[in-house]
C-alpha positions, -999 to +999 in steps of 0.1 A: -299-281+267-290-273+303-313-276+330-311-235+340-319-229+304-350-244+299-363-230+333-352-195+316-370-203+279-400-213+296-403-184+319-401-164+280-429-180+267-456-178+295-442-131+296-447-138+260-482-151+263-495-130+290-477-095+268-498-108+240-533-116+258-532-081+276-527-061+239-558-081+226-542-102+202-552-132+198-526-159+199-513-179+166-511-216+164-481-213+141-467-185+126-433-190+098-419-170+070-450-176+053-464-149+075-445-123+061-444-103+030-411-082+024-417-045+011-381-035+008-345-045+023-336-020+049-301-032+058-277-055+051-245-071+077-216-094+071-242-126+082-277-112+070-302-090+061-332-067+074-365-064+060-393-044+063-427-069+063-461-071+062-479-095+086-505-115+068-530-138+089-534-173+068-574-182+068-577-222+069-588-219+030-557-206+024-564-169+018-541-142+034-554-114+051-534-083+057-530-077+096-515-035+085-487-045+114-452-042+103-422-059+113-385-060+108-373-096+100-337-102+104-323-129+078-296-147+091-268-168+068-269-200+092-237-210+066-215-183+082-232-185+113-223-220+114-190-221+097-177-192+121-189-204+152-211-182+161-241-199+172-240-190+208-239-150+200-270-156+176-288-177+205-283-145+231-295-121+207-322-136+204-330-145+241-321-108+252-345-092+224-375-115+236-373-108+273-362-070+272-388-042+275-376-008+265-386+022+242-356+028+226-347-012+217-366-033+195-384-062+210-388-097+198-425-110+185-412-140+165-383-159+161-384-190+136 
């Protein structure tokens, strides 16, 4: 990793933090796939799929609670992401999603 790009990924985090402190939320040790419940598929590309999700808080005993957010999760194929090169392009989208602000563009709350 390049010396510029860490600078950059760790400037991310600490907007991240700060963006979720000021709604109220509190902030997550660890949040994964297991997070998320899919309700339907709402799209499809040539290297994944979208889906419409539930977020679920995980109590320490193991119970889910439902949060009532939902999410889009985008389901990447890391074989043809891989196997076409295409790392780099997945990297920036995901690196311009989490630090742009704007009404009509989807932000990023989790990547994993």
């Amino acid at each position: 990793m390049e010396k510029h790009e860490k600078k950059w990924k760790h400037k991310l985090v600490k907007i991240w933090n700060v963006d979720e402190l000021a709604n109220g939320e509190s902030l997550e040790k660890s949040v994964g796939p297991m997070n998320f419940m899919p309700i339907m598929k709402l799209g499809q590309g040539s290297f994944g799929q979208v889906y419409l999700c539930e977020k679920f808080t995980i109590k320490p005993n193991g119970a889910k609670n439902p949060t009532g957010k939902l999410y889009a999760m985008k389901i990447l194929n890391k074989k043809q992401i891989m196997g076409n090169n295409l790392v780099k392009y997945a990297k920036t989208e995901r690196d311009v999603l989490t630090y742009i602000k704007h009404p009509f563009i989807i932000c990023l709350k989790y990547a994993f």
